[in-house]
C-alpha positions as MATLAB code, in Angstrom:
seq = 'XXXXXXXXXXXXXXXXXXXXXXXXXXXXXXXXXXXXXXXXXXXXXXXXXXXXXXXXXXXXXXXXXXXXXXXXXXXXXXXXXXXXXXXXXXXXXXXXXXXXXXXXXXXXXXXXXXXXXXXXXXXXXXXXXXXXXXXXXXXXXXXXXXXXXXXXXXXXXXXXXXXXXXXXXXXXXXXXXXXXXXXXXXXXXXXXXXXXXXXXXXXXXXXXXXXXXXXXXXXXXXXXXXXXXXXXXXXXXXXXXXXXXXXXXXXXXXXXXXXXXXXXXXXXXXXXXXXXXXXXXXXXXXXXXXXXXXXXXXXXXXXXXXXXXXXXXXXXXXXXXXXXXXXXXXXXXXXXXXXXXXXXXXXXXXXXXXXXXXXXXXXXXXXXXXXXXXXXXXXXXXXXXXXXXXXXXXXXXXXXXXXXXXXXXXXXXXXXXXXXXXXXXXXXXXXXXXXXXXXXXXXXXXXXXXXXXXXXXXXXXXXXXXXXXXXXXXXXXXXXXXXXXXXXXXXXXXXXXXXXXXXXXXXXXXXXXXXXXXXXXXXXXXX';
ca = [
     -48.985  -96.807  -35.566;
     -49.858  -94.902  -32.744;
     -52.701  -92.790  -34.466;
     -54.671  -95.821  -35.650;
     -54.489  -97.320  -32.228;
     -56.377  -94.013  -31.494;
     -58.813  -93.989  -34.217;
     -59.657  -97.858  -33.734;
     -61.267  -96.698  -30.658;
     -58.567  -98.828  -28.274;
     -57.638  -96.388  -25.770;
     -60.828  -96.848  -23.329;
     -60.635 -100.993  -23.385;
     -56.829 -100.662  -22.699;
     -57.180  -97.925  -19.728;
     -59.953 -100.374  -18.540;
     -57.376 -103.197  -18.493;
     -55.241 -101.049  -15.653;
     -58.105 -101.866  -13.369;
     -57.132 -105.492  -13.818;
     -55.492 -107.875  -10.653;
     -53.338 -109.503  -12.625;
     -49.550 -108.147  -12.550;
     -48.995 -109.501  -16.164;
     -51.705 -107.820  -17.506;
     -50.844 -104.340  -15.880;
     -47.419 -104.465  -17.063;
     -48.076 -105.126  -20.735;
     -50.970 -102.472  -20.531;
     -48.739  -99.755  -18.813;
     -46.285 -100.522  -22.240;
     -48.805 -100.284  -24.915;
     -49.762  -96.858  -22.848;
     -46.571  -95.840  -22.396;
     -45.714  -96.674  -25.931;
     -49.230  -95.081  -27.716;
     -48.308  -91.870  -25.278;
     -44.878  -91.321  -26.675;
     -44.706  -88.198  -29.054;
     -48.420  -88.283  -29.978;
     -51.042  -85.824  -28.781;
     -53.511  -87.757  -30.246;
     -52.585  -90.839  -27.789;
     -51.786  -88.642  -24.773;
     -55.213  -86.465  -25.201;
     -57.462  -90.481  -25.839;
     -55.203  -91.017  -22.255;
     -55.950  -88.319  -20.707;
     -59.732  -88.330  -21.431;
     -60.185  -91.778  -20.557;
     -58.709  -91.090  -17.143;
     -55.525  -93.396  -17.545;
     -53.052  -90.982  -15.582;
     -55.410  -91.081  -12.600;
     -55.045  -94.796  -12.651;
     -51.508  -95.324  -12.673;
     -50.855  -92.454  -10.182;
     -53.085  -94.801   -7.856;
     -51.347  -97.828   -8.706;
     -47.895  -96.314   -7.891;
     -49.332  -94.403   -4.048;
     -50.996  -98.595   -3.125;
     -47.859 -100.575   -4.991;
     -45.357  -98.444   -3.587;
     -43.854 -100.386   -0.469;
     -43.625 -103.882   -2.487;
     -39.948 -104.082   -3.219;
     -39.997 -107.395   -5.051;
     -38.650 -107.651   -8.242;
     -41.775 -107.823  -10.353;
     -43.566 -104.888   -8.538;
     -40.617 -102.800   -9.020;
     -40.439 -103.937  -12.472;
     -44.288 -102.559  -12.491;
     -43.378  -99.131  -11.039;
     -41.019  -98.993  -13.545;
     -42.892  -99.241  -16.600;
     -45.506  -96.919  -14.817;
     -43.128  -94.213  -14.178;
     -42.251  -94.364  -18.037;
     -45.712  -94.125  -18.845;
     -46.349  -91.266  -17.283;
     -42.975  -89.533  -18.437;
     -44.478  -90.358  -22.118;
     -47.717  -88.842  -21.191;
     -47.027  -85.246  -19.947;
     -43.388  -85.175  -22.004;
     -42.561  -81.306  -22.802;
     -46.378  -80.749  -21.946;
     -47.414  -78.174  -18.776;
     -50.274  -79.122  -19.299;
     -50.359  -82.818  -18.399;
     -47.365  -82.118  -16.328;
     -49.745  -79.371  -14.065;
     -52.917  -82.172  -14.166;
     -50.174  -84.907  -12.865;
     -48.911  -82.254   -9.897;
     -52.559  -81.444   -8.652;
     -53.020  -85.563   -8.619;
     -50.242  -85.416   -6.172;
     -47.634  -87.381   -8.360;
     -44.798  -85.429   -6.327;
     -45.184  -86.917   -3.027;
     -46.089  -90.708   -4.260;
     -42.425  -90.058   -6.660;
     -40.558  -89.094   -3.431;
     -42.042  -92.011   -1.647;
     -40.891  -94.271   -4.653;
     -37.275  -92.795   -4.470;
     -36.662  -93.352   -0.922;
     -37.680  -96.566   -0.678;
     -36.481  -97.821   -4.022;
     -33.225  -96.031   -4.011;
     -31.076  -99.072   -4.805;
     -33.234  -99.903   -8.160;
     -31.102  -98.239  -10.775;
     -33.949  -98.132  -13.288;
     -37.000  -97.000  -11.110;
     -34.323  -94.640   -9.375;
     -33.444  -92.945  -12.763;
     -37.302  -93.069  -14.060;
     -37.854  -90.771  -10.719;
     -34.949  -88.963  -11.290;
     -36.048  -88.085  -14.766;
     -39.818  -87.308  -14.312;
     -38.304  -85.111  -11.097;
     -36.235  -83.220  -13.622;
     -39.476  -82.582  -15.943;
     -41.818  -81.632  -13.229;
     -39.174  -79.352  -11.399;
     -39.141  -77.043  -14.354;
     -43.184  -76.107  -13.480;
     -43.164  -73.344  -11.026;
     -46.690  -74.719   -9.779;
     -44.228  -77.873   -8.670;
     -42.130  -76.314   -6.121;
     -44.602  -76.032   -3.669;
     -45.513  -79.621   -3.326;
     -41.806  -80.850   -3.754;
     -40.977  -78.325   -0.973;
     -43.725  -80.033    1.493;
     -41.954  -83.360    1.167;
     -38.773  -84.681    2.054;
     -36.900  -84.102   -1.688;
     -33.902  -82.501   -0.188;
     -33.047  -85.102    1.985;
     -33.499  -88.134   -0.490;
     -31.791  -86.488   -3.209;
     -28.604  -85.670   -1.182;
     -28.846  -89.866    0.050;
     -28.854  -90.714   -3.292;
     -26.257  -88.054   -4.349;
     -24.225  -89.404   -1.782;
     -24.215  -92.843   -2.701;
     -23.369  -92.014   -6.589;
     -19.953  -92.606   -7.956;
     -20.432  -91.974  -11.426;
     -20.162  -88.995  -13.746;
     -23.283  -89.363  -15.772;
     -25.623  -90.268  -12.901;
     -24.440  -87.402  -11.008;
     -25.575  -85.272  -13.319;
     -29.170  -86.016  -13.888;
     -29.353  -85.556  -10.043;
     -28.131  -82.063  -10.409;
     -30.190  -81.578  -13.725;
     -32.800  -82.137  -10.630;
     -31.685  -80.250   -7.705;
     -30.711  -76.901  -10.331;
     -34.433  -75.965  -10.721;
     -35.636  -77.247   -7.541;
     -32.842  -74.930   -5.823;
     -34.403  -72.121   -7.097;
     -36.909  -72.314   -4.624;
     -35.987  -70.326   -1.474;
     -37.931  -73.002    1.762;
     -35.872  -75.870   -0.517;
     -33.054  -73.826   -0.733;
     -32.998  -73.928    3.109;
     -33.887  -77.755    3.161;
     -31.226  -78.652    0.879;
     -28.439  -76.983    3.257;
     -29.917  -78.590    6.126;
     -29.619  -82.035    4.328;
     -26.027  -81.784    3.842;
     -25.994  -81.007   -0.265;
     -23.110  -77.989    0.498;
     -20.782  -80.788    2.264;
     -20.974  -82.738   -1.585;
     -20.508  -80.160   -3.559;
     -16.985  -78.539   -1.343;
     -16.341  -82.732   -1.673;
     -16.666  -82.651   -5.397;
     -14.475  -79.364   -5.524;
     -11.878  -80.943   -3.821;
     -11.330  -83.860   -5.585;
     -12.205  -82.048   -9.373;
     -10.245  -79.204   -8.497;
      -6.940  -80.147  -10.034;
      -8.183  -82.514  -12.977;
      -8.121  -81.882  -16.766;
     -10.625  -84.058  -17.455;
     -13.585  -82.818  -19.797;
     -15.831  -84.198  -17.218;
     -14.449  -83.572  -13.979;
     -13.844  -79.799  -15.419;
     -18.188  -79.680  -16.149;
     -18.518  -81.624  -12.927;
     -16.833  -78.563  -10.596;
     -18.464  -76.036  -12.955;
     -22.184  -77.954  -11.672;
     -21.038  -78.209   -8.180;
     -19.807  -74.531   -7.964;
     -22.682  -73.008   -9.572;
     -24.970  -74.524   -7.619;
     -23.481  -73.740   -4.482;
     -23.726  -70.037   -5.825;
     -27.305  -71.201   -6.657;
     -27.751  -71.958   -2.320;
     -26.675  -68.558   -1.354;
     -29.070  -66.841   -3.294;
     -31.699  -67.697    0.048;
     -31.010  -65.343    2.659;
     -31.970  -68.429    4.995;
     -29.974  -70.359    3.428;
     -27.090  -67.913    3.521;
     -27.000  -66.979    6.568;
     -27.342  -70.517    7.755;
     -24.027  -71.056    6.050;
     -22.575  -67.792    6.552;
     -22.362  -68.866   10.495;
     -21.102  -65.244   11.558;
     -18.248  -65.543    9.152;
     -16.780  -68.026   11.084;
     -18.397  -71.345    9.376;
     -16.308  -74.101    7.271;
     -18.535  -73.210    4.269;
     -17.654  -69.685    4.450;
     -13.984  -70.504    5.167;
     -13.495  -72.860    2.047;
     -15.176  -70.715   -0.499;
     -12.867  -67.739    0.810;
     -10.115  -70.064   -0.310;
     -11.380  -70.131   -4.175;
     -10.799  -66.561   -4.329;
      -6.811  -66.704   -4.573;
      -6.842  -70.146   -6.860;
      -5.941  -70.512   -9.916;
      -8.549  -71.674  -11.590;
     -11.190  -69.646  -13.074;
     -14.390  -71.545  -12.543;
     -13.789  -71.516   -8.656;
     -12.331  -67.540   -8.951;
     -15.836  -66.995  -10.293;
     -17.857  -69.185   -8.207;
     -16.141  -67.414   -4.953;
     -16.858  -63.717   -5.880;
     -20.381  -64.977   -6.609;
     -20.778  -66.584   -3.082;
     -19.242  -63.233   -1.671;
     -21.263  -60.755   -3.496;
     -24.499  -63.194   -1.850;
     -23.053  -63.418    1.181;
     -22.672  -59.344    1.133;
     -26.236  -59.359    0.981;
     -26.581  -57.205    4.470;
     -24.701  -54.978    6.347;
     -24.022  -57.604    9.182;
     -21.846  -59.773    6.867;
     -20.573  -56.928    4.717;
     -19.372  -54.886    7.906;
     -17.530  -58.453    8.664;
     -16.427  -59.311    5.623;
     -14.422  -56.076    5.216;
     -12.933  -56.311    8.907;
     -11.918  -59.096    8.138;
      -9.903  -58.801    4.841;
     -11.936  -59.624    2.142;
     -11.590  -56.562    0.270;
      -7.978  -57.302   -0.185;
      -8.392  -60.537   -1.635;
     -11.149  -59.381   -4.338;
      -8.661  -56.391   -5.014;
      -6.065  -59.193   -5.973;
      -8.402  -61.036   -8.137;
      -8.980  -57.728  -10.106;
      -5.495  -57.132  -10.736;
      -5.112  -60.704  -12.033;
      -7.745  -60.024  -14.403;
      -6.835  -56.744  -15.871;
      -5.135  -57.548  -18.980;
      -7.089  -59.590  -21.026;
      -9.236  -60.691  -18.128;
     -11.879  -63.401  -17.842;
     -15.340  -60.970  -17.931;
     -17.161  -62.978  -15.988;
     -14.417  -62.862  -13.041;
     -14.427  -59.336  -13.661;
     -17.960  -58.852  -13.183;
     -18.663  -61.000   -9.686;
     -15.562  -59.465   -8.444;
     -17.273  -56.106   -8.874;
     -20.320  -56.773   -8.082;
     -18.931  -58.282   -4.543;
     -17.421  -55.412   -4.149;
     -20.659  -52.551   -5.127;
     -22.500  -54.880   -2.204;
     -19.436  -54.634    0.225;
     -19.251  -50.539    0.122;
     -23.166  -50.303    0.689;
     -22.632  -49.999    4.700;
     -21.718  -46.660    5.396;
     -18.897  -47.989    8.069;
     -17.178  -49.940    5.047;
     -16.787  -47.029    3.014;
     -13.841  -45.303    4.029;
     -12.320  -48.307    4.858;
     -12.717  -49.851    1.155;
     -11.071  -46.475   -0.034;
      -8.376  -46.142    2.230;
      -7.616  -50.161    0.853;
      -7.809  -48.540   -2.595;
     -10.835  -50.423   -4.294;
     -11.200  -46.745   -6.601;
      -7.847  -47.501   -7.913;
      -8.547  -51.271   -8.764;
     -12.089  -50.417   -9.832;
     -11.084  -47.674  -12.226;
      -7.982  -49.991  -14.190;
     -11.171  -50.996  -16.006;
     -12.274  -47.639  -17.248;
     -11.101  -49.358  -21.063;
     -13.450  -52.611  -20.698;
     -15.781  -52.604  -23.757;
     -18.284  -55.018  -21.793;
     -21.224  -53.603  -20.672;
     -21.516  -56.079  -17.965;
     -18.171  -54.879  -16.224;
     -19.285  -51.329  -17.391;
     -22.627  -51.678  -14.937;
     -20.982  -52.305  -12.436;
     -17.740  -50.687  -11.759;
     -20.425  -47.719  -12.149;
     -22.405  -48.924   -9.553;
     -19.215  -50.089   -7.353;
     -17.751  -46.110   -7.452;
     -20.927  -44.564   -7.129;
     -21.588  -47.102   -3.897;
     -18.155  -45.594   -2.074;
     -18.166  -42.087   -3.091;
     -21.812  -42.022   -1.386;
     -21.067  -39.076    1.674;
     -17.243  -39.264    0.851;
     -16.918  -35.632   -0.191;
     -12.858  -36.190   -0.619;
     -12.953  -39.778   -2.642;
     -15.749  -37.717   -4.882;
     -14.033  -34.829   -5.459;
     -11.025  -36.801   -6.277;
     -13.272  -38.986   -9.058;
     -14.702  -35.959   -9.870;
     -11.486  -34.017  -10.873;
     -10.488  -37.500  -13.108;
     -11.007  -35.904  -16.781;
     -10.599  -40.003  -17.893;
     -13.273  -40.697  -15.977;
     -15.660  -37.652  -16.280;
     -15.170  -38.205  -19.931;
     -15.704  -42.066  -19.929;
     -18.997  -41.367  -18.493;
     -19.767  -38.668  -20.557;
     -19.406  -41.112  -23.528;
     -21.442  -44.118  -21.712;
     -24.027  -41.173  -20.699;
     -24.571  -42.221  -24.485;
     -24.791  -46.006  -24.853;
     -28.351  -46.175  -25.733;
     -27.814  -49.932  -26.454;
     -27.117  -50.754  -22.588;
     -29.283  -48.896  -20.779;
     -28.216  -49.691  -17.355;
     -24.888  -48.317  -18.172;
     -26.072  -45.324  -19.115;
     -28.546  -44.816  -15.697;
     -25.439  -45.729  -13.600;
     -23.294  -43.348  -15.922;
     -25.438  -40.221  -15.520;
     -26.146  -41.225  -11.561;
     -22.732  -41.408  -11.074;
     -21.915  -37.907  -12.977;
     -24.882  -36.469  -10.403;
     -23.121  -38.476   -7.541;
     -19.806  -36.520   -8.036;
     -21.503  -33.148   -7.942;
     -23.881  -34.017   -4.654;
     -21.062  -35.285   -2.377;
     -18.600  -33.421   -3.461;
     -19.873  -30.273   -3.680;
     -16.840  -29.015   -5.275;
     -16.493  -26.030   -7.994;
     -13.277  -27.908   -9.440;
     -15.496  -31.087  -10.025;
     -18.212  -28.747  -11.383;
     -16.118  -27.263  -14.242;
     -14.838  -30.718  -15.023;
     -18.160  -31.899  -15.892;
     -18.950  -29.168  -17.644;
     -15.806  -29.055  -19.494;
     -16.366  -32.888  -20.755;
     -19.954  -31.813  -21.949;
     -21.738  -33.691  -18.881;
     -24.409  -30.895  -18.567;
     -26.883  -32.025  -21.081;
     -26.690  -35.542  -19.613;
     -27.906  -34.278  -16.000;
     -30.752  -32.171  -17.913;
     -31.969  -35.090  -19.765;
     -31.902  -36.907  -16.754;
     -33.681  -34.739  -15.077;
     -36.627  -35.946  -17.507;
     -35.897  -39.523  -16.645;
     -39.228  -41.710  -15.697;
     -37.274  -42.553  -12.472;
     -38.631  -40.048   -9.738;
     -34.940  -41.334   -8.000;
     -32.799  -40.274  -10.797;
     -34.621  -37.112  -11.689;
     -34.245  -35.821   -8.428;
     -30.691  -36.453   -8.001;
     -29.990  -34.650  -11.346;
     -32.176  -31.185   -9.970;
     -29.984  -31.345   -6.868;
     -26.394  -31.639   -8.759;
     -28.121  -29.439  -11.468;
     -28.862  -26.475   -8.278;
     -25.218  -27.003   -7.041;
     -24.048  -26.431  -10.471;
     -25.989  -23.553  -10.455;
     -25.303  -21.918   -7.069;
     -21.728  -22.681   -7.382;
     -20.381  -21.706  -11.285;
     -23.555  -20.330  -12.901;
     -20.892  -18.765  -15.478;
     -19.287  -21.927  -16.649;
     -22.449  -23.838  -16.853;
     -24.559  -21.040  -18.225;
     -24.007  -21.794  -21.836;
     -25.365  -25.341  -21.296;
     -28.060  -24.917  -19.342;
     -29.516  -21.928  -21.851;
     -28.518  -24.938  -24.892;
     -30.412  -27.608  -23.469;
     -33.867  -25.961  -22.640;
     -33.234  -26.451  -18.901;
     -35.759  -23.611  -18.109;
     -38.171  -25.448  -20.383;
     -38.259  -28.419  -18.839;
     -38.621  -26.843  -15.469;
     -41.714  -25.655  -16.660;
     -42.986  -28.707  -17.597;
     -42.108  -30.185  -14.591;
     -43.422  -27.693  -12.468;
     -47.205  -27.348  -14.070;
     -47.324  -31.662  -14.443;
     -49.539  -33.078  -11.756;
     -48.016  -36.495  -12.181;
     -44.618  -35.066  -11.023;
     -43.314  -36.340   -7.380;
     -43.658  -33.221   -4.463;
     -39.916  -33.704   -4.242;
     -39.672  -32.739   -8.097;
     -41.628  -29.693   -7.565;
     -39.710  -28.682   -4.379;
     -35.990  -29.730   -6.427;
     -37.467  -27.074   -9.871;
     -38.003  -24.212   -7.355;
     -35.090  -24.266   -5.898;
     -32.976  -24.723   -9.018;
     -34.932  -22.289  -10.358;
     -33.898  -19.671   -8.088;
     -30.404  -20.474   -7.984;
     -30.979  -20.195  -12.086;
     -31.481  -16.009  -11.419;
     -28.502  -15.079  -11.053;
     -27.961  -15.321  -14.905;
     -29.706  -13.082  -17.011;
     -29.939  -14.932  -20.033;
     -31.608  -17.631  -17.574;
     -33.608  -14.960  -15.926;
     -35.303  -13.614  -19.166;
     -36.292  -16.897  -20.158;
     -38.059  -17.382  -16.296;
     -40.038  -14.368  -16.778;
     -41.115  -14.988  -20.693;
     -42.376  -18.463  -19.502;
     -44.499  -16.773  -16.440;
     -43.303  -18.770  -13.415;
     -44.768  -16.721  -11.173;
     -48.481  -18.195  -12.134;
     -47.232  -21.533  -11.682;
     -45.755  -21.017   -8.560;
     -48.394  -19.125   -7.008;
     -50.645  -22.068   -7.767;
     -48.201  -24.758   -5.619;
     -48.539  -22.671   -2.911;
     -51.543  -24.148   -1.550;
     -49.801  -27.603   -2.307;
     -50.996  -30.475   -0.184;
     -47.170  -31.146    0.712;
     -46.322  -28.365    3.452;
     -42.574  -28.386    1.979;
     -43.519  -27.588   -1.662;
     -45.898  -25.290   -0.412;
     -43.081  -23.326    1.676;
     -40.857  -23.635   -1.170;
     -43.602  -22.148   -3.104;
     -43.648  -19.173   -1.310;
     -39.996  -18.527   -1.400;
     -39.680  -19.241   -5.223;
     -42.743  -16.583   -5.158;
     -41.252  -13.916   -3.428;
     -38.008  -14.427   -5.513;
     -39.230  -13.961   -8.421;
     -41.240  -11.346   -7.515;
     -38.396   -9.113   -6.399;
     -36.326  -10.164   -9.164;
     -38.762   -8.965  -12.129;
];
């Protein structure tokens, strides 16, 4: 039906009519729109070119304030015309946002708040529009946040609570409405709605604190925001979501390691946090959660935790309240997930703790868990945090014991390949552990290192021009800790170093250039 409406050439006359005084007339016009819009291209495009959307947007900015019946029965149908026009298309939804639909739909809302059906046609075409990224701008510059949380305040019931936060989820993505949102009151509802779902059964109420919890996750992902609500550690916000933690159930477990791993966001908070006994309480939610434990729990609890040890103050603290024993109970997970991050958590607190390093170090479960996971080419981020963390063991410890370990477990040809990585960061952290190895038990390690072509790659390394000057400056000095083993020695000389290394000593960096000289005179007196 809709097609012939097009082809009979009916479009123009009709989007003429919506230029007409008479209310009658508008409405029935906006329907046959509306209706000739709905699932057709061809009726949205005859729309579209015959300037219809402009119309109605205009209509809607002058009609606005009228709340008699019969107007707002008018806004209504010309809300649902336009949700028919740009329907699951950017395109139309992008030409309706640079009309400035967003600010006349706000308008609409707060004054027609108490119209179920105009209220839901806004909530709806706020839902569709919030998904554009182009969007977030103009809802930011009006007053969204303050008339969704009204109307969110003043809803009772399940289903119409939802499309409001099927409206607020995207729009909270935006940092500046993040921040608007808080300051309207939104985090009060949601702790309200956590309250009162907390305890229920109910399919709904059980989806309803999922929604609520999320999105107050969703709030603390603004540093503005989060600090705003963060209050020094001492705010009612902070307070209450400190008290999901311990609960029993697992939605709010989850949802409170989230908000703590966002609130650990920098060292202010973190350095509080952990003087204040937060690491205790995640440690607790660990143990709940090591047999047969709910991943996702798992994962924000660890991920909390990585952000907590990142101030150097909070390290030895976080050891001494034995987070390495708690982290490494799930050494067996299978997820990759968990995997990622009780890397990243260890690596975190061993950074400058020689003893809690040399104690990982000399774990043959662990050295030989991430040996294995140096491996998972499926997951790559395990294996970067697997072979960092190998590195991280050697560099702060500093330890022969930890050294033979590695070696022992086969975790030599992991550093070397990672010494190749496309990460300046990680390939420099693998020369360092890879010069320690070698200045402190060249004999156990010689084997390796001749095996996996570390001389080789060296070479490469050294006569690239791409490579970093701290990868140049790393290869001389692991090269020169490489000559006290003659195997290693021969193959320095058949590769002729000393051209390469003559060449870097007019290096634009002054410290490869002195390092350059050094590696020179080395191997100069060595041949």
């Amino acid at each position: 039906m809709r097609t012939p409406c097009v082809d009979a050439g009916l479009i123009s006359p009709l989007v003429q009519l919506l230029n007409s005084k008479d209310q009658e007339v508008l409405l029935q016009t906006g329907r046959a729109l509306g209706n000739i819009c709905y699932d057709s291209h061809e009726g949205r495009n005859a729309v579209d070119q015959a300037g219809g959307a402009q119309i109605v947007i205009d209509h809607l900015r002058s009609l606005c304030g009228r709340t008699d019946p019969a107007n707002e029965k008018l806004l209504t149908v010309f809300c649902g015309m336009l949700m028919n026009y740009s329907n699951e298309n950017d395109s139309l939804q992008a030409q309706l946002i640079n009309m400035g639909v967003i600010p006349t739909l706000v308008s609409l809302l707060g004054i027609h708040y108490q119209n179920a059906a105009l209220t839901e046609m806004c909530l709806v075409a706020f839902g569709n529009l919030a998904e554009l990224e182009s969007s977030k701008e103009q809802f930011a510059s009006t007053n969204i946040a303050e008339e969704m949380v009204k109307l969110f305040q003043k809803q009772t019931e399940h289903d119409k609570r939802e499309m409001i936060f099927e409206v607020l989820a995207p729009l909270a993505e935006n940092d500046a409405i993040k921040l608007q949102l808080v300051e309207a009151g939104l985090v009060e509802c949601l702790l309200q709605i956590v309250q009162q779902k907390v305890d229920s059964d109910k399919e709904d109420d059980i989806a309803e604190l999922k929604t609520a919890s999320d999105l107050m996750v969703l709030l603390l992902l603004g540093d503005e925001s989060m600090q705003k609500l963060f209050e020094g550690g001492r705010g009612n916000v902070f307070q209450r979501v400190l008290s999901w933690i311990p609960s029993n159930n697992h939605q709010l477990q989850l949802a409170g390691a989230l908000a703590i791993a966002n609130f650990a966001r920098n060292d202010g908070n973190c350095i509080h946090m952990v003087d204040n006994g937060i690491v205790e309480k995640l440690t607790d939610l660990l143990d709940r959660h090591v047999e047969d434990g709910n991943v996702t729990v798992q994962h924000a609890a660890l991920s909390a935790l990585r952000n907590l040890a990142i101030p150097v103050v909070n390290k030895a603290k976080m050891l001494e309240a034995g987070v390495t024993e708690a982290v490494l109970k799930f050494l067996k997970s299978e997820m990759p997930p968990v995997q990622f991050k009780l890397l990243g958590t260890l690596r975190m607190l061993i950074d400058a703790q020689a003893e809690a390093a040399e104690q990982l170090g000399k774990n043959i479960k662990l050295v030989e868990r991430l040996v294995e996971w140096c491996e998972a080419k499926d997951h790559a981020g395990v294996m970067g945090e697997s072979n960092r963390l190998l590195s991280a063991l050697i560099r702060h410890s500093k330890s022969k014991d930890v050294i033979k370990t590695i070696v022992q477990s086969g975790g030599i040809k992991h550093l070397v390949t990672m010494a190749t990585s496309e990460h300046v960061i990680m390939q420099n952290e693998a020369l360092v552990a890879l010069a320690l190895i070698a200045a402190l038990e060249l004999d156990t390690a010689e084997k390796d290192l001749e095996s996996t072509k570390l001389v080789q790659i060296l070479h490469k390394l050294l006569i690239d021009e791409r490579s970093a000057p701290e990868i140049k400056y790393n290869s001389m000095v692991l090269i020169c800790a490489l000559m006290g083993s003659e195997s290693l020695h021969k193959e320095v000389q058949d590769l002729a170093f000393l051209d390469v290394v003559s060449k870097l000593r007019s290096h634009e960096n002054k410290s490869v250039a002195q390092q350059a000289s050094l590696t020179e005179q080395r191997l100069t007196v060595e041949s």
